[in-house]
N, C-alpha and C positions, 0 to 999 in steps of 0.2 A: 355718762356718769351713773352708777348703780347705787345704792343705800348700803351704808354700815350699820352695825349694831348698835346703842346707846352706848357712847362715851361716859365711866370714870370721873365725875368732876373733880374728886381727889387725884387721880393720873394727871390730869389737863391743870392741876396747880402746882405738879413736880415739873411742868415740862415747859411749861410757858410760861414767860418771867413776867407779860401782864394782868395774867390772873391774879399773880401775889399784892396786888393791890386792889382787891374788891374783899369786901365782905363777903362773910362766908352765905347770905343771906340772897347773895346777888350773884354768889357764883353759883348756888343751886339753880337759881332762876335761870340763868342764862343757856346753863346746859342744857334745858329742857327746851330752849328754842334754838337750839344751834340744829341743822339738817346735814345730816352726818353722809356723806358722798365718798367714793372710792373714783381713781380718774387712770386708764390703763396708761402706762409709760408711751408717750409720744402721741396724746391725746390732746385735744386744745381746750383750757380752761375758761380763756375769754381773749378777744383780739384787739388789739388796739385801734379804738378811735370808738369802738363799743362805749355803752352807759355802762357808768358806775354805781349801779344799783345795790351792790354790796357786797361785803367783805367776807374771806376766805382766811382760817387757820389750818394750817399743816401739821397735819399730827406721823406721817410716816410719808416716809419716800421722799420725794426730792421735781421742787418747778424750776425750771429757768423761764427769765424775762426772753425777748428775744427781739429783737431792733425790730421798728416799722418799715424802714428802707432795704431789710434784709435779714430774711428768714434763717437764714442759717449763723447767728451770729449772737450769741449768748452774752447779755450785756450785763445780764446778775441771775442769781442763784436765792432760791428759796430754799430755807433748809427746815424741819422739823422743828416745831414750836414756836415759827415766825406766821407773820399776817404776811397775806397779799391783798391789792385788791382797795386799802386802807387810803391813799394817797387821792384814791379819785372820790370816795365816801368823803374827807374830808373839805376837799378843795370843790368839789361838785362841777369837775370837769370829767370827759373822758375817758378811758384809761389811754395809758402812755404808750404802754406797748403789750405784744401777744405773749401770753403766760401760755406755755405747755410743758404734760408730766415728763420730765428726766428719766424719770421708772414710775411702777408702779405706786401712785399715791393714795395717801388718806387725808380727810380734807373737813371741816368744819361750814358750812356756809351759813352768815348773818343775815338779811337785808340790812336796809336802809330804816326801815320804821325803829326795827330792834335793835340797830345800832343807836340810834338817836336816841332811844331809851336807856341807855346802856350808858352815854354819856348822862343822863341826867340822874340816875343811878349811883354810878360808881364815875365819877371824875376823873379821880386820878389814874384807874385805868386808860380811860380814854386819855389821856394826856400822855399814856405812855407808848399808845398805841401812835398817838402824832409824831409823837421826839423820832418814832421809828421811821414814819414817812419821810417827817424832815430830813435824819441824815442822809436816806437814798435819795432824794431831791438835789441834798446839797452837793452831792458826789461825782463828779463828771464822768460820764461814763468807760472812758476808755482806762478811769482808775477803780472801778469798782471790780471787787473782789469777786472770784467764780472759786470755789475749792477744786482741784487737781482732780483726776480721775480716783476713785477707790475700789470703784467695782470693774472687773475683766471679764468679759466673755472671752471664752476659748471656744471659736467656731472649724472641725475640721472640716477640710474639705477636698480630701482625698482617702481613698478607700485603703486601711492600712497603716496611714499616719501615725503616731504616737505620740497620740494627744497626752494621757496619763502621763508619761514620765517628763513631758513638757510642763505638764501643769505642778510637778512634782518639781521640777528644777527652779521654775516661775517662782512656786512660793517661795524655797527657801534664798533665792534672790530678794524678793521681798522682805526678807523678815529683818533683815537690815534697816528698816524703815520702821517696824511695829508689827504686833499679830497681825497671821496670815491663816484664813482658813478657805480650803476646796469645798464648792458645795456640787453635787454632780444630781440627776436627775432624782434617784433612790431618796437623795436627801430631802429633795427642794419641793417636789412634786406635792399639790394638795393644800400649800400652805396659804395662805393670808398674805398680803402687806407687809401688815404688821408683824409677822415673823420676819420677814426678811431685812425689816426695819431693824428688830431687834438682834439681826445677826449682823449687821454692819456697825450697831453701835457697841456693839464687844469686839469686834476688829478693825484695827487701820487698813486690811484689804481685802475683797472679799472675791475669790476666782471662781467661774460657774464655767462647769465645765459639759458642752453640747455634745449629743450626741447622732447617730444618722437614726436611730428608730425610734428616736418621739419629739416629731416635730411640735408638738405642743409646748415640749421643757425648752428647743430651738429658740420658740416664738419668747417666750416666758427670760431669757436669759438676754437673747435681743434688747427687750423691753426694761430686762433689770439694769446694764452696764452702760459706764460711764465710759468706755473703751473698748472695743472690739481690737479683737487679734485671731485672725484666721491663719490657721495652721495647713500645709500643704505640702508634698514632695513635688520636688521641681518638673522631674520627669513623667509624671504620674496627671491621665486628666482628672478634672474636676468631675467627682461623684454626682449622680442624680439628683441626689438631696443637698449638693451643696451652695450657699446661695452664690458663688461664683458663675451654676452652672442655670438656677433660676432665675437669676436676675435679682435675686431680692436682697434688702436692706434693711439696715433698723429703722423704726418709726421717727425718727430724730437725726437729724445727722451730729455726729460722732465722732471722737478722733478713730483711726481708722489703721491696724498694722495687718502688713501680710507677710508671713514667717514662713521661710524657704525651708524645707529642715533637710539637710542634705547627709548623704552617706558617703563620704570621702570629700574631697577638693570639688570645688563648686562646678559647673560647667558653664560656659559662657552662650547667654542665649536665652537660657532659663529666667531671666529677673524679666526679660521683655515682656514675653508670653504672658506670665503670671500679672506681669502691673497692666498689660491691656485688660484683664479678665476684671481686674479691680482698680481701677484707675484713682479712686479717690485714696487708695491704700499706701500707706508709706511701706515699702520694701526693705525686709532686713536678710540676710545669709546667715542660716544658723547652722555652724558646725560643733558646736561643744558650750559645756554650760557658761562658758564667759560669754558668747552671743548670745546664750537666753538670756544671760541678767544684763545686757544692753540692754534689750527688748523690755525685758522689763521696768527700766530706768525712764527708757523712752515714753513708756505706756504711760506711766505715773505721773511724770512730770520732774525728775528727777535727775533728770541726764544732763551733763555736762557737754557743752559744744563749743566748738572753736571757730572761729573767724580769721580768714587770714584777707591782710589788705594788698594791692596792687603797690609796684614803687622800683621795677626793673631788679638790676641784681642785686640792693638794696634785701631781697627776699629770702636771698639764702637765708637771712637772720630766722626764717622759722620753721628751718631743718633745725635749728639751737634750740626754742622755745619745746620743738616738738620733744626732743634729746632730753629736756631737762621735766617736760611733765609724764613721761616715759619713764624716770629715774624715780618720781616722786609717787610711781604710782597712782596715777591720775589718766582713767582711761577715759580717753576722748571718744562720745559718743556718736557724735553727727560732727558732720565739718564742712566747711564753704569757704569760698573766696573768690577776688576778685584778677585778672591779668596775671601777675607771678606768683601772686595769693593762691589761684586756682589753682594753679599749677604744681606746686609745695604741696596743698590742699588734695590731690588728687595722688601723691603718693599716697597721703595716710589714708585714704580712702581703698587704696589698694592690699595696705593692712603689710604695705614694706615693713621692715628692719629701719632702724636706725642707720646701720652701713649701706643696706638696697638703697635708700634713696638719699646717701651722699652721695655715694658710687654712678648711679643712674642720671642724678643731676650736674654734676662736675663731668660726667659723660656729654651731654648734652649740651651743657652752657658753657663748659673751663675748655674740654677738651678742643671743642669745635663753636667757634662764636656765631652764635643764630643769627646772628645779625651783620654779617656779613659780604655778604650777597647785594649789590649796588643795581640798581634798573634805571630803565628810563623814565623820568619821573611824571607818570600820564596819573598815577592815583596815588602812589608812592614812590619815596627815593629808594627802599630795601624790596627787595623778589621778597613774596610769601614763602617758595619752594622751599629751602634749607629748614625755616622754621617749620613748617608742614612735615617734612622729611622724619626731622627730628622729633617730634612730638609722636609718630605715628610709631616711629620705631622704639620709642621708649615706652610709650602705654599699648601698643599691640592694638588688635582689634577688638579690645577692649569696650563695652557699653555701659552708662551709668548705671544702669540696673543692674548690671554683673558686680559692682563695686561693695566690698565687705560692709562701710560705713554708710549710711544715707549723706548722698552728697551734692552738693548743689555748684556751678557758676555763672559770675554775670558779666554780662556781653552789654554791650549800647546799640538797640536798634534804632537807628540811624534813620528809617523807614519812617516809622511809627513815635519816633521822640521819648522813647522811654529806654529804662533797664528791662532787659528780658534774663531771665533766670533759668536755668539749661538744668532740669530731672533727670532726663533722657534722653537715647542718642547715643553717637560715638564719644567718647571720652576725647580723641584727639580733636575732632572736627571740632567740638564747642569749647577746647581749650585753644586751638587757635583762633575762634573769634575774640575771646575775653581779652588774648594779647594783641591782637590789632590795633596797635598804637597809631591815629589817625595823622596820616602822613608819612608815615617810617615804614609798616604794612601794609601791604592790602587790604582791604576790608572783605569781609565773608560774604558770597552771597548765594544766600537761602532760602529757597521758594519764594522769592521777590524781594525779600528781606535783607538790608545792608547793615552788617554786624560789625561793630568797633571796639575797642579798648573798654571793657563796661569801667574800668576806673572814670572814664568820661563822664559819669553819672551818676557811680555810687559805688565809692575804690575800698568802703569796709560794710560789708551788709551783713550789717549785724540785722538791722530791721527784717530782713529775707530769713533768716535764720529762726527768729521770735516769732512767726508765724507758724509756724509746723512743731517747734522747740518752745515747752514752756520750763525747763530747769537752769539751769546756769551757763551764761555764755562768755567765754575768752574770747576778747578781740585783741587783734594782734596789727598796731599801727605802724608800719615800716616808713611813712613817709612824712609824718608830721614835723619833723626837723631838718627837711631837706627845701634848700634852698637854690635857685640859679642866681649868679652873680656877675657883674661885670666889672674888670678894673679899669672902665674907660668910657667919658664922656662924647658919645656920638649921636649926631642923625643919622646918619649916611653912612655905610661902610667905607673904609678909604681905599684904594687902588689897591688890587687884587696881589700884587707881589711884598703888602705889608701884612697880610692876612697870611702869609705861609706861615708863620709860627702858631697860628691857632691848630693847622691841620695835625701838629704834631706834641699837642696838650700843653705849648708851653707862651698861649697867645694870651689877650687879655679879652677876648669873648667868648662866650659860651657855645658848642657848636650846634649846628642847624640840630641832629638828634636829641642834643639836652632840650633845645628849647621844643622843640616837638613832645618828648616825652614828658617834661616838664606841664607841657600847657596842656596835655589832656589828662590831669590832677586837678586841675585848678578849678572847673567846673562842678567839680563832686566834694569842695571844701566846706561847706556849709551841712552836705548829707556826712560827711566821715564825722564833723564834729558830734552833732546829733548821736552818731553811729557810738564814738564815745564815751559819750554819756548817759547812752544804754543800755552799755556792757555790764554785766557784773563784774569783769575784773580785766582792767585794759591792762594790756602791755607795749612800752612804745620805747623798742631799743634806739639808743642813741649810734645813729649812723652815719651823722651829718659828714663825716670826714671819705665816706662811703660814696661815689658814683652811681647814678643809675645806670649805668653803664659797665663799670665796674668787672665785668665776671671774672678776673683776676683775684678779684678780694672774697673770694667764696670763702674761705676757710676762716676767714677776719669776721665777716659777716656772720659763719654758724656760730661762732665764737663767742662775738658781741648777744646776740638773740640768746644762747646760752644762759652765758652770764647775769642777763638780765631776769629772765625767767629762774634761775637760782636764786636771785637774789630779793625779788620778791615775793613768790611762793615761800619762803623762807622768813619770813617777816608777819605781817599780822594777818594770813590768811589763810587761818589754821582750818577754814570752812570748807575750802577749796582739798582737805587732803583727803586718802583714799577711803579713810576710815568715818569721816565725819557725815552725815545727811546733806545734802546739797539744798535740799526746799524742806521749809519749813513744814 
C-alpha cells in the first residue's frame, strides 16, 4: 500500500453518508488522522482471522470480502463511501474474512485508539457506522449483494484481431443498459484511481481496450475489470504478448469470456484448442454483432438462459417453448438441460431453425423409435446402439465447444454419487449418457466412470446454470404432472396369459419401461422443486394426458409447450421481453 494526498473533508462529506452526522468540528479533526493509502487491484487488504486493529473507508475503486474456506469466492462487495474493517473494531473479534482490491483502490485508514475517540466524539456517527456492521452480520451470506460486472477488459490475443470494431460493437450493445464509454491506452495511461473512479461514476459500463505494445496499460486494465473478455481468431496462434501464450492472469479471479471472432461459418475443432489454452474461459463463436451483444449480456450479467428438464417424449414440449420465445423475440443466451432436456437443448445450441430441429427431431424419435431395440437384459432391457446411431447422425461430429450457445449437460455418475456436468467433449457421446435411463439403456462407460440418466439426480438444473449465469433464467418443467398409475390391486403379478393385454396398452399396469423411466425422476424430486423455485420464470406445460413414451404425440407435445409459453410471456412478464433490461 503507498500514501495519497490529503483528503477534501468537504469531498469525504458528499460521499460518505456517516460523515453527515459529525460536526463540522470533528470532521476537521478526523481527517487529519485518517492515513490516506492507495491498494493496487487484486492486492490483499487484511485476511481473515487477522486482528482487528482498525477501520478502512473507501474513497475510489472497489474491495470484495472473500470466504475463509475459499479464495475465490466473493461473499460481499465494497463499494466507495462505505467502511470496512468496522465489524471486528466493534465486536473486538478477528476479522471474518480476507478483503482484496477488485481494482485499483483508494482507502482511508482509522486505528483503534482514534476510532474509540471518534465514538466518544461524534456518537452518532459511530452508531451509524454499527447499523452498518450489523446489517452485513445480519445477512447470510449466500444472500448478500455483489454488483454485476461494469468494467470490461478487452484483452487480444492474436496478431490481427479486431479488437476496435469489437469494442465498437460491445458498446453499442451495451448502451441498451446505460452509458457506455471506450477508454484505450492514449486515454487511461498516467492517470490516478481516482480518475478512473470518476469515469465509472459517469457511466454504467466502462470498456478498456488492451493493447500488444504496452504491457503496463495490459497490466493496468487486468487490474481495473470486473470481467475479462479475450478476443482471438480461431485459426490464428496465440501472439507473444498474449496472456493465453504466457500463462498469465488477472490478480483476482474473474468472471472469465474467450470470443472466437470468425470470418465465415465456424469450423469444428477451433472451440477445443482455444478452451484448453483458457480453460477457466467461457467460450462464445462470434460471427456478427448479434454474437457480440450475447457476449455482451453474458459479460454484464444480463443474459437470459434456459433450462430445459428431462421427462422422455413428454420433451418435444420445448421445441414449443423454444418456437414461442423465438416469436417473442427473446434471444436465448446460454442453455442446459438434462436426458430429453439436453437433447432439445442441444439443437438450440447448434443455433438450428425452428423447422431444423422439428425436422431433425421427429427424424430421430417420430420416424424411427430409439427405443426400440430389445437385448439381453445383463445391464439393460433396450441395446444402446439405435440410440448412439441416432444421436451421432443427427449432431455430427460435433464438439461442445464448437456449439454457437455456451451449453452445458447432466449425466448421473454412478461411480462417484453425484451429477456430472458435460462442457466438453463430443456433443453425441455426453448426450447419450444424460439419456441412459437406468435399466432401459446401457449406462456409459468413461474412463472408469458409469454415466446414467442425470434426471437420476438433477432432471432441471437450474442450480448448474446460476453458477456461470448471473441474469435471468427460464426453466422449463416437462415432468411435474406426470404421473404412473395403476387400475388394479396386486402383490404378485398374476399368470403371464392375463398380462397380454398390458403388452398392447390396453392392460391395467403400467409397463416395465414406464415404471423404469418413471423411477429414475423420482430421486431428483426434492432437487427439480428447489430448481423451481430458483428460476426466474418457470414454465410447466400440462402434459399429463402425454406418455413418456409417447413419440407419436410429437406435434401435440410442441403444441401444448407452445401454447403454454404464449400464453404466459403474454401475461405479466413484461421484463422478460426483448426490449425490456433483464437485471436491474
Amino acid at each position: 500500500m503507498n500514501p495519497v494526498p490529503p483528503i477534501d473533508p468537504k469531498l469525504l462529506a458528499d460521499t460518505v453518508p456517516w460523515f453527515a452526522h459529525m460536526p463540522e468540528p470533528v470532521r476537521e479533526w478526523l481527517v487529519g488522522e485518517f492515513e490516506a493509502l492507495t491498494l493496487p487491484g487484486g492486492a490483499t487488504l487484511f485476511t481473515a482471522g487477522s486482528a482487528s486493529d482498525c477501520v478502512y473507508l473507501l474513497l475510489s475503486g472497489s474491495l470484495g470480502a472473500f470466504a475463509p474456506d475459499d479464495p475465490a469466492r466473493v461473499i460481499g462487495q465494497v463499494v466507495a463511501g462505505e467502511a470496512v474493517g468496522e465489524t471486528g473494531l466493534i465486536t473486538g473479534r478477528p476479522r471474518s474474512a480476507t478483503v482484496r482490491a477488485l481494482r485499483d483502490s483508494e482507502l482511508l485508514r482509522l486505528g483503534r485508539p482514534k476510532f474509540e475517540e471518534l465514538a466518544h466524539r461524534a456518537p452518532q456517527a459511530a452508531m451509524a457506522m454499527a447499523r452498518q456492521a450489523l446489517d452485513r452480520a445480519t445477512v447470510p451470506q449466500g444472500q448478500r449483494q455483489t454488483l454485476g460486472p461494469r468494467t470490461l477488459a478487452l484483452l487480444p490475443q492474436t496478431e490481427g484481431v479486431d479488437v476496435s470494431g469489437f469494442a465498437r460493437t460491445l458498446a453499442a450493445a451495451l448502451t441498451r443498459y446505460g452509458s457506455v464509454t471506450t477508454v484505450g491506452a492514449g486515454d487511461g495511461q498516467g492517470h490516478d484511481p481516482a480518475w478512473f473512479a470518476a469515469l465509472e461514476a459517469q457511466h454504467r459500463y466502462v470498456i478498456y481496450i488492451a493493447n500488444a505494445a504496452d504491457d503496463a496499460w495490459r497490466q493496468l486494465t487486468l487490474r481495473q475489470a470486473d470481467a475479462l473478455v479475450f478476443l482471438a481468431e480461431p485459426g490464428a496462434q496465440p501472439a507473444p504478448w498474449a496472456e493465453c501464450a504466457r500463462g498469465l492472469s488477472a490478480p483476482l479471479p474473474r468472471p472469465e469470456h474467450l470470443a472466437l471472432v470468425h470470418q465465415g461459418k465456424p469450423r469444428l475443432g477451433a472451440g477445443r484448442r482455444w478452451s484448453r489454452l483458457r480453460p477457466r474461459a467461457q467460450l462464445h463463436h462470434v460471427r456478427n454483432a448479434d454474437d457480440v451483444a450475447r457476449v455482451a449480456r453474458l459479460a454484464v450479467g444480463r443474459s437470459l438462459s434456459l433450462v430445459l428438464s428431462g421427462g422422455g417424449a413428454r420433451g418435444f414440449a420445448h421445441i414449443g417453448v423454444i418456437k414461442a420465445l423465438r416469436e417473442a423475440g427473446m434471444a436465448v443466451d446460454a442453455v442446459g438441460g438434462t436426458s430429453i432436456g439436453a437433447i432439445i437443448a442441444a439443437g438450440l445450441a447448434c443455433d438450428w431453425s425452428t423447422e431444423e430441429m422439428i425436422a431433425n427431431f421427429r427424424r430421430c424419435f417420430v420416424e424411427t423409435n430409439p427405443l426400440s431395440q430389445w437385448t439381453l437384459p445383463v445391464v439393460s432391457i433396450k441395446s444402446g446402439a439405435k440410440i448412439s446411431r441416432l444421436l451421432r447422425e443427427t449432431f455430427g461430429e460435433r464438439e461442445i465447444e464448437d456449439l454457437v450457445l455456451p451449453y452445458f449437460c447432466v449425466s448421473a455418475d454412478l461411480t462417484e454419487g453425484r451429477a456430472a456436468v458435460h462442457r466438453s467433449g463430443p456433443v453425441w457421446q455426453w448426450l447419450r449418457a444424460s439419456v441412459a435411463i437406468p435399466g432401459v439403456l446401457p449406462p456409459v462407460f468413461l474412463g472408469g466412470q458409469v454415466h446414467v440418466d442425470g434426471g437420476v439426480i438433477n432432471n432441471l438444473p437450474v442450480d448448474v446454470m446460476r453458477e456461470t449465469h448471473h441474469g435471468e433464467v427460464i426453466a422449463v418443467d416437462i415432468g411435474g404432472d406426470h404421473a404412473v398409475r395403476a387400475h388394479a390391486d396386486e402383490i404378485d403379478l398374476p399368470p403371464w396369459w392375463k398380462l397380454i393385454p398390458d403388452l398392447f396398452g390396453r392392460g391395467k399396469r403400467p409397463g416395465i419401461l414406464q415404471v423404469l423411466l418413471r423411477a429414475g425422476m423420482v430421486n431428483s424430486g426434492a432437487a427439480t422443486l428447489a430448481a423451481r423455485q430458483s428460476s426466474s420464470l418457470l414454465l410447466a406445460p400440462a402434459l399429463g394426458n402425454i406418455d413418456l413414451l409417447d413419440w407419436q404425440a410429437f406435434d401435440r407435445a410442441v403444441d401444448i409447450g407452445y401454447q403454454c409459453a404464449v400464453r404466459t410471456l403474454g401475461g405479466d412478464f413484461d421484463s422478460f421481453s426483448a426490449q425490456a433490461p433483464l437485471v436491474g
